[in-house]
N, C-alpha and C positions, 0 to 999 in steps of 0.2 A: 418710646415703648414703656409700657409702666411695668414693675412690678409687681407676680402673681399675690396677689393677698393669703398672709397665714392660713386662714378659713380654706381657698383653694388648695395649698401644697395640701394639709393636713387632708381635704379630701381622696387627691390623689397619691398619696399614701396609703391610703385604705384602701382604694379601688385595684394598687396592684397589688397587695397582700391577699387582698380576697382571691382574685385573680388565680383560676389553676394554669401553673406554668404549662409550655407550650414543650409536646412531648419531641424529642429529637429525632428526627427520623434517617434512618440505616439507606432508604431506597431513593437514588435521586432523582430526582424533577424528568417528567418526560425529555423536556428539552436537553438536559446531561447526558439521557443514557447514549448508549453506545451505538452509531448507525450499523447498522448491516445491512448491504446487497441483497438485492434477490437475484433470481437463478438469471443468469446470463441468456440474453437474446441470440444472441450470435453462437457460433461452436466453441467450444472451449478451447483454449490453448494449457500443452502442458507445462507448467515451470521444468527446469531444467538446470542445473548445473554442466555447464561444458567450458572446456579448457579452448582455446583459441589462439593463434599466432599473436601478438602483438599489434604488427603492421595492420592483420585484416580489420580488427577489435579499431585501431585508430582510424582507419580510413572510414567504416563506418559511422564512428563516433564525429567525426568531422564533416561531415556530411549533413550534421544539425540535426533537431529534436524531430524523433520519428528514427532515428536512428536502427534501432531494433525490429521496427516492424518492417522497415526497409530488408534490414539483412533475411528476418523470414520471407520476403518477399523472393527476394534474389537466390532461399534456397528452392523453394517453391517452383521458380521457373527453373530450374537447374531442374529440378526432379522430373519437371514435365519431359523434356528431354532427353534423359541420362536415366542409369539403376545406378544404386551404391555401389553395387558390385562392382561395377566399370570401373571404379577408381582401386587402382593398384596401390597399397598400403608401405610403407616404405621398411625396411628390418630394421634393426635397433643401432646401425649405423647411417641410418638415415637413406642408403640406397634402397632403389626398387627391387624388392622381393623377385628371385626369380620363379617364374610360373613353372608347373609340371605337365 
């Protein structure tokens, strides 16, 4: 490979002094920005925080990926069936409330 000749550097040496620098830009690249979802096809589900036994939480989770949508599944068919009310709530020692 040979050696650029004097006469060349000394060109490009001028060619980037002339050169206006290349302005920094704040906004990035379509490909960087940030995806966002569109509106969902299906119904929505609400997030939730809820507290849960241990056991039920593992047995689900044991059960492999899909885990979650299972258990709403399995509350889902419950409901079909059943009111919340029907289930007798327990008092703060843990026995069943008595009814009035």
């Amino acid at each position: 490979m040979e050696r650029p000749s004097d006469q060349h550097i000394a060109h490009r040496r001028r060619s980037a002094r002339d050169c206006p620098r290349a302005e920094v830009s704040t906004v990035a690249p379509p490909q960087e920005e940030a995806r966002k979802r569109g509106p969902q096809k299906a119904p929505r589900k609400v997030p939730l925080s809820i507290r849960l036994f241990p056991e039920i939480v593992e047995a689900f989770r044991a059960s492999g990926p899909g885990w979650q949508q299972r258990m709403n599944l399995a509350l889902l068919q419950w409901l079909s069936a059943n009111s919340p009310t029907d289930v007798a709530l327990p008092d703060r020692r843990g026995q069943p409330r008595k009814t009035q």
